[in-house]
C-alpha positions in Angstrom: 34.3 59.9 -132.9 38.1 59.4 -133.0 39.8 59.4 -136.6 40.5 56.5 -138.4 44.1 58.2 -140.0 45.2 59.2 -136.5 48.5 61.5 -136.7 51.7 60.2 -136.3 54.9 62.0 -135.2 59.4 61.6 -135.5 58.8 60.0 -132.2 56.3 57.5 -133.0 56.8 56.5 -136.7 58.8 54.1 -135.5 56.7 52.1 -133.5 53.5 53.1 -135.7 54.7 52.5 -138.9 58.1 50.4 -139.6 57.0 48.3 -136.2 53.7 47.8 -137.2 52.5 44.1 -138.4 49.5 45.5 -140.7 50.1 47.0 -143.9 50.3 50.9 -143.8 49.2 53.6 -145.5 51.3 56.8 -144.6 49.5 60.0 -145.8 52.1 62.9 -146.0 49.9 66.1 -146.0 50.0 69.9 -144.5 47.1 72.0 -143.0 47.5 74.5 -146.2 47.8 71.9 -148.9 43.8 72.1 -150.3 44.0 68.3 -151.8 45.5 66.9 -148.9 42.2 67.8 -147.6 39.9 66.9 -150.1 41.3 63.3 -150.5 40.9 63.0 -146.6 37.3 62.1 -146.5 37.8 59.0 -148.7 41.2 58.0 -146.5 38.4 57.9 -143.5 36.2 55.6 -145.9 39.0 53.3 -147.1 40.2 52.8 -143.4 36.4 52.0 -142.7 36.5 49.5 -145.6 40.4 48.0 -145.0 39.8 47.7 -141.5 41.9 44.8 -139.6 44.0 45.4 -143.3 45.1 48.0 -143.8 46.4 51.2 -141.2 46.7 54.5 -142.2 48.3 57.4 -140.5 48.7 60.9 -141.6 52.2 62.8 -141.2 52.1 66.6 -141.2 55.2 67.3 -142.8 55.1 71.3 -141.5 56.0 69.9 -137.7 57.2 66.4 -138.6 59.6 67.8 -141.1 62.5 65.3 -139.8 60.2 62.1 -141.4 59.2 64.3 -144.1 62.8 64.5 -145.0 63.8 61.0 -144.3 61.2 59.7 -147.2 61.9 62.2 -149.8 58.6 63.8 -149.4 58.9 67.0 -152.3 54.8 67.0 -153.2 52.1 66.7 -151.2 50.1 64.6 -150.6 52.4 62.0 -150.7 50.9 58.3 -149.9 53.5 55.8 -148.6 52.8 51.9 -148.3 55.0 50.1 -145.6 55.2 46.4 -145.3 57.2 44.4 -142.8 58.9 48.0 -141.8 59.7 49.1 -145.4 58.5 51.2 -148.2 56.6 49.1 -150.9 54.6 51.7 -153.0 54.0 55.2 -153.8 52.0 57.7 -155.0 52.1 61.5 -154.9 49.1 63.9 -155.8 45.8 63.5 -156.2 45.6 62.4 -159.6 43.1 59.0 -160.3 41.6 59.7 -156.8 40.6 57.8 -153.8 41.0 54.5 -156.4 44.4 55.5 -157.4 45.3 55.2 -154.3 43.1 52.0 -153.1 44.8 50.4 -156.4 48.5 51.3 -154.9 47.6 49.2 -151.6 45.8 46.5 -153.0 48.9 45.5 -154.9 50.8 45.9 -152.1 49.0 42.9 -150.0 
């Protein structure tokens, strides 16, 4: 089964993220960062639940350091709303959970 937060890279973010019509929810995260991994369950279910919403893509900031940079990204994970091609919201860390986060892109719709 494919993912539902499907990777994005420097070459794509464009067209994935600040091109995209749909709200999205950018997940900044790195293979060794242990909540970036436990939150990533729930991104699956909230992508399940926002579908036709809401897209999320994940950015691993360890290869795709050049977007990392470009947004400022100092803590992981780092959750970034984009609306009409521009940042709206954001939320780093793991603190208030999968609703913390739910919360961030309910207000931004």
């Amino acid at each position: 089964m494919a993912s539902l937060t499907p990777a994005t890279t420097d070459k794509t973010f464009q067209g994935d993220v600040l091109d995209s019509e749909s709200l999205v929810l950018v997940d900044f995260w790195a293979e060794w960062c242990g909540p970036c991994k436990t939150i990533s369950p729930a991104l699956e279910q909230l992508a399940t639940k926002l579908a036709g919403k809401l897209k999320i893509v994940k950015v691993d900031v360890a290869s795709q350091r050049a977007t990392a940079s470009r947004y400022g990204v100092s803590a992981l994970p780092t959750f970034v709303v984009f609306k009409g091609g521009k940042e709206v919201a954001r939320h780093a860390g793991v603190a208030g959970g999968i609703q913390a986060i739910e919360k961030l892109v309910m207000h931004a719709f």
